[in-house]
MIVEX-100404 format. One record per atom (N, C-alpha, C): residue in three letters; atom name; x, y, z. Coordinates in steps of 0.02 Angstrom, whole numbers, plus 32768, in hexadecimal, padded with zeros to 4 digits. Layout:
N
   loti   lose      u      v      w
    ALA     CA      X      Y      Z
...
***
This chain:
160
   loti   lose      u      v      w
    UNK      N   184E   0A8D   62EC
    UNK     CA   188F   0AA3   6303
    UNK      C   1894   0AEE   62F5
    UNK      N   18A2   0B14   6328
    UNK     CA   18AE   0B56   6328
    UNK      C   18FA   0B6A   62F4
    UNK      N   18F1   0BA5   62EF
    UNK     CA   1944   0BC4   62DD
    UNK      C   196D   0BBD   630E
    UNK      N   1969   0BC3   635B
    UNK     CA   1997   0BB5   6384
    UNK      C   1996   0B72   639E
    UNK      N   1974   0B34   6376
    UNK     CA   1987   0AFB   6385
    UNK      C   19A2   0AEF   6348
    UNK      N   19A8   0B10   6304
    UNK     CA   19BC   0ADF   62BF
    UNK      C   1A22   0AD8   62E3
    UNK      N   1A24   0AA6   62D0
    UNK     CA   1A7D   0A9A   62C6
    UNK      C   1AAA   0ABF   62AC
    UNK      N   1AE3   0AE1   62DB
    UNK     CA   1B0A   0B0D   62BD
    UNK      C   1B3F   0AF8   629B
    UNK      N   1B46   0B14   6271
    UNK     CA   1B94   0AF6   623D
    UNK      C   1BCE   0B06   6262
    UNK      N   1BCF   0B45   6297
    UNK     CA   1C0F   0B77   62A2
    UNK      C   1BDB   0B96   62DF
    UNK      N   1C23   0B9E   6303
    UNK     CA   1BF6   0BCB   634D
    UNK      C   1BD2   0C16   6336
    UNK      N   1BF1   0C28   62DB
    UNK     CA   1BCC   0C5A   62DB
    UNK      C   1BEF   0CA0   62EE
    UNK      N   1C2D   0CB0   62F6
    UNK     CA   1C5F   0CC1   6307
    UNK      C   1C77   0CF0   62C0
    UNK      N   1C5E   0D3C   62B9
    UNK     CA   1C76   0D41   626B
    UNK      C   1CBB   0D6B   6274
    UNK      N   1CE7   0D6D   629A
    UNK     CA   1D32   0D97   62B0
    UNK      C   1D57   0D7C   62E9
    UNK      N   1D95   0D90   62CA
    UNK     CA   1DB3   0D67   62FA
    UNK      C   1DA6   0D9A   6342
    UNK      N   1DB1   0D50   6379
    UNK     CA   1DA3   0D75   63C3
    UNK      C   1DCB   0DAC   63D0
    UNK      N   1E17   0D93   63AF
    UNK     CA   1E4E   0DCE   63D9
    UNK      C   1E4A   0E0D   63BB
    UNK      N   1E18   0E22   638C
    UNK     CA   1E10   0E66   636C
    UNK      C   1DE1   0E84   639A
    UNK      N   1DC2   0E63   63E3
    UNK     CA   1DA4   0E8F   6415
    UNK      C   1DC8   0E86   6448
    UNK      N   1E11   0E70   6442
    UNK     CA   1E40   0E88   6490
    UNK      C   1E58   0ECA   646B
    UNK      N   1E7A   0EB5   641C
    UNK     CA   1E8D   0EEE   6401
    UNK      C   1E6E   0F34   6402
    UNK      N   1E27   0F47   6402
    UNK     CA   1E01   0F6B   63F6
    UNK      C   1E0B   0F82   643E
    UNK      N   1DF0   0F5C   647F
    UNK     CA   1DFA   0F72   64BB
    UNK      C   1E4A   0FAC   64C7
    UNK      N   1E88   0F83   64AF
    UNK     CA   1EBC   0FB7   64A8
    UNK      C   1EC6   0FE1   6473
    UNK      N   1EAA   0FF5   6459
    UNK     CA   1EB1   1025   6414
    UNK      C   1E89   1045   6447
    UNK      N   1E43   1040   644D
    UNK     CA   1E25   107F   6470
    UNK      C   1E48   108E   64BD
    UNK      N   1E54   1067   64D3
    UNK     CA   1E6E   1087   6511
    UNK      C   1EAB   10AB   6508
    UNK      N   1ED9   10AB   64CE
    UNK     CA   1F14   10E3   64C2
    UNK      C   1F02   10FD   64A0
    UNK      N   1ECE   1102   6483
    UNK     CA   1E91   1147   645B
    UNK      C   1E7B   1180   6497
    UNK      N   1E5F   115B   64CC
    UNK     CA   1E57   118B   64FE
    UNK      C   1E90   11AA   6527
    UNK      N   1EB9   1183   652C
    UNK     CA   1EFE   1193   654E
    UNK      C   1F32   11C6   6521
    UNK      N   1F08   11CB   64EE
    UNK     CA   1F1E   1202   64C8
    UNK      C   1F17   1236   64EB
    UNK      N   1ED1   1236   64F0
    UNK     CA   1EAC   1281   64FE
    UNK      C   1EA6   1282   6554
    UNK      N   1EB3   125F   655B
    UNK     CA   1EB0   1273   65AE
    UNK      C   1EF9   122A   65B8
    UNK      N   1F1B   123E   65CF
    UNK     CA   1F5C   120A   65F1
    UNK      C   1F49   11F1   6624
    UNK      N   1F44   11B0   6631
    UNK     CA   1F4A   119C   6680
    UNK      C   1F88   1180   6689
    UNK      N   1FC6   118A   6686
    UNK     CA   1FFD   1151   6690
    UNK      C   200E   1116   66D4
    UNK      N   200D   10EC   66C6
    UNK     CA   201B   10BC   6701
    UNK      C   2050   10B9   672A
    UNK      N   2074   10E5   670E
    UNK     CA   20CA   10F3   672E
    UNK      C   20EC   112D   6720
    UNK      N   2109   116D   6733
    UNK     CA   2115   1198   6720
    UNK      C   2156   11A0   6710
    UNK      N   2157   1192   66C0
    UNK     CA   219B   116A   669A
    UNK      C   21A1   1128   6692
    UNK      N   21E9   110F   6675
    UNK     CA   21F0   10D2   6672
    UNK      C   21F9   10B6   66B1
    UNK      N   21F2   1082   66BD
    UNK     CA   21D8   105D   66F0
    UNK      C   2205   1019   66DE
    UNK      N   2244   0FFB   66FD
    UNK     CA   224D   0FAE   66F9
    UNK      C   221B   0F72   670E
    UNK      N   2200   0F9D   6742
    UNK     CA   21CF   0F61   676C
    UNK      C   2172   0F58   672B
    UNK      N   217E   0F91   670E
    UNK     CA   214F   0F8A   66DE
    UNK      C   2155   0F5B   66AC
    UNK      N   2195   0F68   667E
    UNK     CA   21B1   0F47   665D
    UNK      C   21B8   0EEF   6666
    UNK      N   21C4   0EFD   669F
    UNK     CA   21D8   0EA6   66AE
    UNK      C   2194   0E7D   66BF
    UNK      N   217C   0EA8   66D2
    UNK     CA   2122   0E9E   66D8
    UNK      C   20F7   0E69   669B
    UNK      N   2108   0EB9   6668
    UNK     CA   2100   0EA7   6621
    UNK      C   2112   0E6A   6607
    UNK      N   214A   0E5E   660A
    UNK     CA   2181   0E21   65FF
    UNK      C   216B   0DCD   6613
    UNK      N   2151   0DE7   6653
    UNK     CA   213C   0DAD   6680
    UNK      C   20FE   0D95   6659
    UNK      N   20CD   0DCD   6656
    UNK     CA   2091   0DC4   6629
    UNK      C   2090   0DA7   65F3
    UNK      N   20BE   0DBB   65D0
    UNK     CA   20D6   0DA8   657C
    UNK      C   20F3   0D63   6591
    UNK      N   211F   0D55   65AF
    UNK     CA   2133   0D04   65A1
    UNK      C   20EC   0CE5   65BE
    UNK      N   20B8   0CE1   65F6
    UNK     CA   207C   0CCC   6615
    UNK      C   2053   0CB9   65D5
    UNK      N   2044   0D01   65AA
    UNK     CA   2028   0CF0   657A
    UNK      C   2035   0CBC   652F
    UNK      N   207E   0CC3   6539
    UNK     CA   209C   0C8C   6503
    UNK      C   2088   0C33   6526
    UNK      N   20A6   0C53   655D
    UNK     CA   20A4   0BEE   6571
    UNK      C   2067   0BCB   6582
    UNK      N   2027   0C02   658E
    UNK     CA   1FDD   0BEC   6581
    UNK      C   1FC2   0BE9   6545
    UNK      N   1FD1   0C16   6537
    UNK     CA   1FBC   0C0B   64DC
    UNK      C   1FE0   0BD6   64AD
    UNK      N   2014   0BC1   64D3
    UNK     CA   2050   0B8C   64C0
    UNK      C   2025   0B40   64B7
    UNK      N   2004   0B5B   6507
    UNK     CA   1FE2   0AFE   651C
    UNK      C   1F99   0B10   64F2
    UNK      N   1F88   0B2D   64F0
    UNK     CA   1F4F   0B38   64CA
    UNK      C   1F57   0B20   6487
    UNK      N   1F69   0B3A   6466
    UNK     CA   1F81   0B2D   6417
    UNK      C   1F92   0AE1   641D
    UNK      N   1FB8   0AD5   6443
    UNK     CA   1FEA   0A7F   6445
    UNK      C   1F9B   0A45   6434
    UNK      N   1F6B   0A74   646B
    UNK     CA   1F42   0A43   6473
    UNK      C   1F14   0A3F   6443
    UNK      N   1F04   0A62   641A
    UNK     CA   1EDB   0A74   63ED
    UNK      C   1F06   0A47   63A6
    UNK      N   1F2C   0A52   63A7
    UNK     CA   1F64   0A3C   6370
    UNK      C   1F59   09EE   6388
    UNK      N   1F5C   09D5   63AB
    UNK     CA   1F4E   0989   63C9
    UNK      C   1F16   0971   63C6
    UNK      N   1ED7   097C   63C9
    UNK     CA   1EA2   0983   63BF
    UNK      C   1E98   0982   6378
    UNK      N   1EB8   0999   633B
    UNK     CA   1EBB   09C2   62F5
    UNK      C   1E6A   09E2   62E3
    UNK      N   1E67   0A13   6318
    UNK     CA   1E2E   0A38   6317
    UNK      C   1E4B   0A75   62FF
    UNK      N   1E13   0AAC   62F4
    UNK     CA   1E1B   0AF6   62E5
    UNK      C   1E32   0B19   6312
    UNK      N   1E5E   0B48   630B
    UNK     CA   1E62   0B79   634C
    UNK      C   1E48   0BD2   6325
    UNK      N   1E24   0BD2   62F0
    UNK     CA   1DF1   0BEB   62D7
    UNK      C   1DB1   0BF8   6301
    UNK      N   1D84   0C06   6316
    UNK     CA   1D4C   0BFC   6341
    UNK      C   1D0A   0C17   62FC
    UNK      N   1D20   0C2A   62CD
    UNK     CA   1CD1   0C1C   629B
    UNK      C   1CD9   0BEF   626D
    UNK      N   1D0E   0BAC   6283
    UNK     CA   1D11   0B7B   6241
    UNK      C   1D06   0B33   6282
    UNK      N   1CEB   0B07   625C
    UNK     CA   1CCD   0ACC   6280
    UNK      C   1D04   0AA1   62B0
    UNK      N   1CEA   0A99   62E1
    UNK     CA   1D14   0A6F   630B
    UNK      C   1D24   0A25   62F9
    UNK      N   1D4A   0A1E   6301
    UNK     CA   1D56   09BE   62F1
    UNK      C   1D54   09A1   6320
    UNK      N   1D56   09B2   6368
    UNK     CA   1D6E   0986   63AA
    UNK      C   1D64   09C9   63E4
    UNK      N   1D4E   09A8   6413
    UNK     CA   1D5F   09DF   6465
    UNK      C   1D9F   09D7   6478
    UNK      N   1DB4   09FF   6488
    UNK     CA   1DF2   0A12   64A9
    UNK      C   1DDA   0A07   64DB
    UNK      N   1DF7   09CC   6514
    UNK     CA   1DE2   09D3   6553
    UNK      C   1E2F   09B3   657C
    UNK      N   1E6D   09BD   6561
    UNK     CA   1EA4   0994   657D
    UNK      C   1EC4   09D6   6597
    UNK      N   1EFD   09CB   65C9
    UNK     CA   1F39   09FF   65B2
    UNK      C   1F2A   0A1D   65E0
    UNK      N   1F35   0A6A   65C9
    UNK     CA   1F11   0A9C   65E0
    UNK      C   1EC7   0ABF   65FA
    UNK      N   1EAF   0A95   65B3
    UNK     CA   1E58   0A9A   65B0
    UNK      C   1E38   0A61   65EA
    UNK      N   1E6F   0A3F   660B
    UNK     CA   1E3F   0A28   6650
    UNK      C   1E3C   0A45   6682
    UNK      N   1E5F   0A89   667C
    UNK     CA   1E5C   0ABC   66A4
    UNK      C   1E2A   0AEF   66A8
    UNK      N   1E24   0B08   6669
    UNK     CA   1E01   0B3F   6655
    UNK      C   1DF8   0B40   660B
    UNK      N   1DB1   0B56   65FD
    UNK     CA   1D8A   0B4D   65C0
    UNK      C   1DA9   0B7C   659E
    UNK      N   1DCE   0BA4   65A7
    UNK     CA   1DD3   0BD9   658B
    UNK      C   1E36   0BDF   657E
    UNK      N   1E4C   0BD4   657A
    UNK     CA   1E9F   0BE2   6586
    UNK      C   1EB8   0C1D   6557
    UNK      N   1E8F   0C0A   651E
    UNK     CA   1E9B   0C46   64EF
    UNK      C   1E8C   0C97   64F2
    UNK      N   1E53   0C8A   652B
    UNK     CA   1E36   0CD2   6528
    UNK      C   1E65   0CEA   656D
    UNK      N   1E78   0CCC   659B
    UNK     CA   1E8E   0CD2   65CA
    UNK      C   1EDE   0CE9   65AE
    UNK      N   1EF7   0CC1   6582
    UNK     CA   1F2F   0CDC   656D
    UNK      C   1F2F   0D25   654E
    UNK      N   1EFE   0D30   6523
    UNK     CA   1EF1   0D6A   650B
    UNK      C   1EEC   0DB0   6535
    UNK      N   1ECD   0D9C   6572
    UNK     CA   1EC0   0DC2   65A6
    UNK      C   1F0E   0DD5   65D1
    UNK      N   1F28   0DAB   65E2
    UNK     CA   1F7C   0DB6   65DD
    UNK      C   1F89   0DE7   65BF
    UNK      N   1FA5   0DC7   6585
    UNK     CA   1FBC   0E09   655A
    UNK      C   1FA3   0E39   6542
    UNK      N   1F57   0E45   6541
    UNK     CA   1F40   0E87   6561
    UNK      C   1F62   0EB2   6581
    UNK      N   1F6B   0E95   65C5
    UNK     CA   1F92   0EBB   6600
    UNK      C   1FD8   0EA7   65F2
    UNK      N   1FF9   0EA9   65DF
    UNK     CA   2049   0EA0   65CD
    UNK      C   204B   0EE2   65A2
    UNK      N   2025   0ED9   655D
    UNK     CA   2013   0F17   6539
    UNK      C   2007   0F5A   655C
    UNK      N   1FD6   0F63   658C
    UNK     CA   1FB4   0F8D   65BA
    UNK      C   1FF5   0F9E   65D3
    UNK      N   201E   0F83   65EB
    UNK     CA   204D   0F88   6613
    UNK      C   2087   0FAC   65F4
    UNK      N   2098   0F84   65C2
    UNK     CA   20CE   0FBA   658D
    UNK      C   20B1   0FF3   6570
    UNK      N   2078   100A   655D
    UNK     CA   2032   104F   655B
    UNK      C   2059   106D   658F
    UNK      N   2059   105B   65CB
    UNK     CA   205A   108A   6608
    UNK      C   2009   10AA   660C
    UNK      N   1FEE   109D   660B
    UNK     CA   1F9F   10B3   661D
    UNK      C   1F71   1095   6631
    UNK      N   1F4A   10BA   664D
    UNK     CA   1F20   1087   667D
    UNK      C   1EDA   107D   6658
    UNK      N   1EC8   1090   6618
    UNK     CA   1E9D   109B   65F8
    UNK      C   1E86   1059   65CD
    UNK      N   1EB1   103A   65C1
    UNK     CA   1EA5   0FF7   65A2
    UNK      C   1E96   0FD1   65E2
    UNK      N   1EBC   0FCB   6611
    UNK     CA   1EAE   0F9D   6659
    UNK      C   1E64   0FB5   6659
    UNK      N   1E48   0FEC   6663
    UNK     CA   1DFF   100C   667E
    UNK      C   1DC8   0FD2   6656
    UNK      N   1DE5   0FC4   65FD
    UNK     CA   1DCD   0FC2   65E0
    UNK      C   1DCC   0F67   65E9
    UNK      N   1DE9   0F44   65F6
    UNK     CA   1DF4   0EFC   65ED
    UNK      C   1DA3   0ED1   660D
    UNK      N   1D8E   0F03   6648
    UNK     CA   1D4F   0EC5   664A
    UNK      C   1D16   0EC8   6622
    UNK      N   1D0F   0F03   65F2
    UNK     CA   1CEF   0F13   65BD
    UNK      C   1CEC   0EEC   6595
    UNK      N   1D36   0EEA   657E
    UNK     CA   1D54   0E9D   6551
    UNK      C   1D4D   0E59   6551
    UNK      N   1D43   0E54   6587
    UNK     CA   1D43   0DFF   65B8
    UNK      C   1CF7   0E0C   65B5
    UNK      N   1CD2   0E31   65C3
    UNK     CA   1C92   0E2B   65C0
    UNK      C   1C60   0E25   6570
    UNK      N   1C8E   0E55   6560
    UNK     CA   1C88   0E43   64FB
    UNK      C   1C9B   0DEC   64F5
    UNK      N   1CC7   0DE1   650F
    UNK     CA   1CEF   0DA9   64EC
    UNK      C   1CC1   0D70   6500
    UNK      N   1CAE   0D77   654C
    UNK     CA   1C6C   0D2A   657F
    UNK      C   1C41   0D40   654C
    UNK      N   1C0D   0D7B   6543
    UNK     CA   1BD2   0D7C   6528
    UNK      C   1BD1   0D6C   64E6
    UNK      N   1BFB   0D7A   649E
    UNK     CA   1BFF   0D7A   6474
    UNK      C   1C25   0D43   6454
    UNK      N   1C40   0D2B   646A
    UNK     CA   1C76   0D0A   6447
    UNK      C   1C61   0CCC   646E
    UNK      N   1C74   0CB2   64B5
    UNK     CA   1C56   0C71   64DD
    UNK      C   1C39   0C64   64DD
    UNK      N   1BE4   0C81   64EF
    UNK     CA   1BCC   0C6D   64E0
    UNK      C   1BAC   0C46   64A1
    UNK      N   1BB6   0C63   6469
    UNK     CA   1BA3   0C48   642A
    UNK      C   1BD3   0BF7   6427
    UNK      N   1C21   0C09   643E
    UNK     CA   1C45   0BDC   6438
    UNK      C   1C2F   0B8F   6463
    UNK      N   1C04   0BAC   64A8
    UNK     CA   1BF2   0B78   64BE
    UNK      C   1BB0   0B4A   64B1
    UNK      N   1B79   0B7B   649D
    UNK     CA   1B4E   0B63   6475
    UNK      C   1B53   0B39   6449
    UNK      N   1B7C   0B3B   6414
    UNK     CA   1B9C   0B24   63C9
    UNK      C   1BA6   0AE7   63FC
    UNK      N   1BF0   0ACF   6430
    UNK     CA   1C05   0A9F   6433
    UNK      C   1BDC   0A71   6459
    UNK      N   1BA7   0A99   6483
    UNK     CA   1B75   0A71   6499
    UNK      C   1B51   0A43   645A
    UNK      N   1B35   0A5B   6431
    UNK     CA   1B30   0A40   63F7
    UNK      C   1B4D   0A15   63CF
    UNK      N   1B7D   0A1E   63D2
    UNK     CA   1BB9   09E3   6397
    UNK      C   1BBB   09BB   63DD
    UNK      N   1BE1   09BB   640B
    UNK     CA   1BE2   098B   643E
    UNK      C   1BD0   0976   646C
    UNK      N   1B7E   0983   6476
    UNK     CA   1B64   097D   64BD
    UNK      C   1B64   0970   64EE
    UNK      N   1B75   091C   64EF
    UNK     CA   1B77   090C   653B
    UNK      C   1BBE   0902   6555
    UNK      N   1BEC   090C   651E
    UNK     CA   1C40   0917   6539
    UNK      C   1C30   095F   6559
    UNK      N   1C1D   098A   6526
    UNK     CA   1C2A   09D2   6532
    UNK      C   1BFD   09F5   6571
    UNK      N   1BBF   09C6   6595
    UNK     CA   1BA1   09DB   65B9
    UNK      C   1BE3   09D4   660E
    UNK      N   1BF9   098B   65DD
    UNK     CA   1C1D   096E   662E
    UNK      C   1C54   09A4   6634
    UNK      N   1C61   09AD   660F
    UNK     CA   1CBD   09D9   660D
    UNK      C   1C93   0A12   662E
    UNK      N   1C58   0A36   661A
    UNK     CA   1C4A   0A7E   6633
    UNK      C   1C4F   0A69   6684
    UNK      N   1C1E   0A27   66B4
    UNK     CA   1C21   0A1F   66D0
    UNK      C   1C5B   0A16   66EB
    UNK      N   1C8D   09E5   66E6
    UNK     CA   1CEC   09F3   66FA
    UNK      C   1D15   0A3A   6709
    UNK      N   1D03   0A57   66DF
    UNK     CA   1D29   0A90   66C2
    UNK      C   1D0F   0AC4   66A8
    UNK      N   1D40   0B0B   66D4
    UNK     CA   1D10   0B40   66EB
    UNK      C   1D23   0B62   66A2
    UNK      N   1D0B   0B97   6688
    UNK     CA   1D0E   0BCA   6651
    UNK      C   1D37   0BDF   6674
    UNK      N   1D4D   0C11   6687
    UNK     CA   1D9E   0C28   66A2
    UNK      C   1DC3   0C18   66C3
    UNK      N   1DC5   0C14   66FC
    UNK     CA   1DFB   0C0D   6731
    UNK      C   1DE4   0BC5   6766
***
């Protein structure tokens, strides 16, 4: 048995995910320091309400997310061991609800910023988040649950 066949305890996951949406907006109003791009020149209602829209989107997905996880009485941790797949709810939609929520309020955030510098920055993030973070996460659950977790990949897409 290889090192990448021994059994993982944890997907292996040593930070939490949302400290690389965070990082994506810290640097993008790091650069928007030094060079401004604004998305609206001034306050903006239609921005605002934008924002707003985003921010409740992201509550009531992250709402069903959590509900389901809490039902399940699994982790919503991603480097501490799973107890159960989440595959009800929400998650028969999409593998992902959490990151997708995150990605929301990204742009809700982005949006109250007024800059376009975090937006520039989001598929960076999403691409950090599939390569680094999913994958390991899907590996791991391939592992603890195989032939549930093969079928659900088959059902049900990773995002949308």
């Amino acid at each position: 048995m290889s090192a990448d066949d021994a059994p993982l305890s944890d997907p292996g996951i040593h930070y939490p995910p949302p400290l690389i949406f965070v990082a994506g907006i810290v640097l993008g109003w790091l650069v928007d320091r030094l060079r401004p791009l604004p998305i609206t020149d001034g306050p903006s209602l239609l921005r605002f309400a934008l924002a707003l829209i985003c921010g409740i989107a992201w509550l009531l997905l992250f709402g069903a997310a959590w509900r389901v996880f809490r039902h399940e009485r699994t982790t919503l941790i991603p480097n501490r061991p799973a107890t159960a797949l989440a595959t009800t709810g929400i998650y028969s939609r999409t593998r992902n609800p959490m990151y997708i929520s995150l990605a929301i309020l990204y742009i809700a955030v982005t949006l109250v910023l007024d800059s376009w510098w975090p937006l520039l920055l989001l598929p960076a993030v999403l691409a950090i988040i599939d390569r680094v973070v999913i994958v390991r996460e899907e590996r791991y659950l391939t592992q603890k649950f195989p032939h549930l977790y093969d079928e659900y990949r088959r059902r049900v897409r990773r995002w949308l």
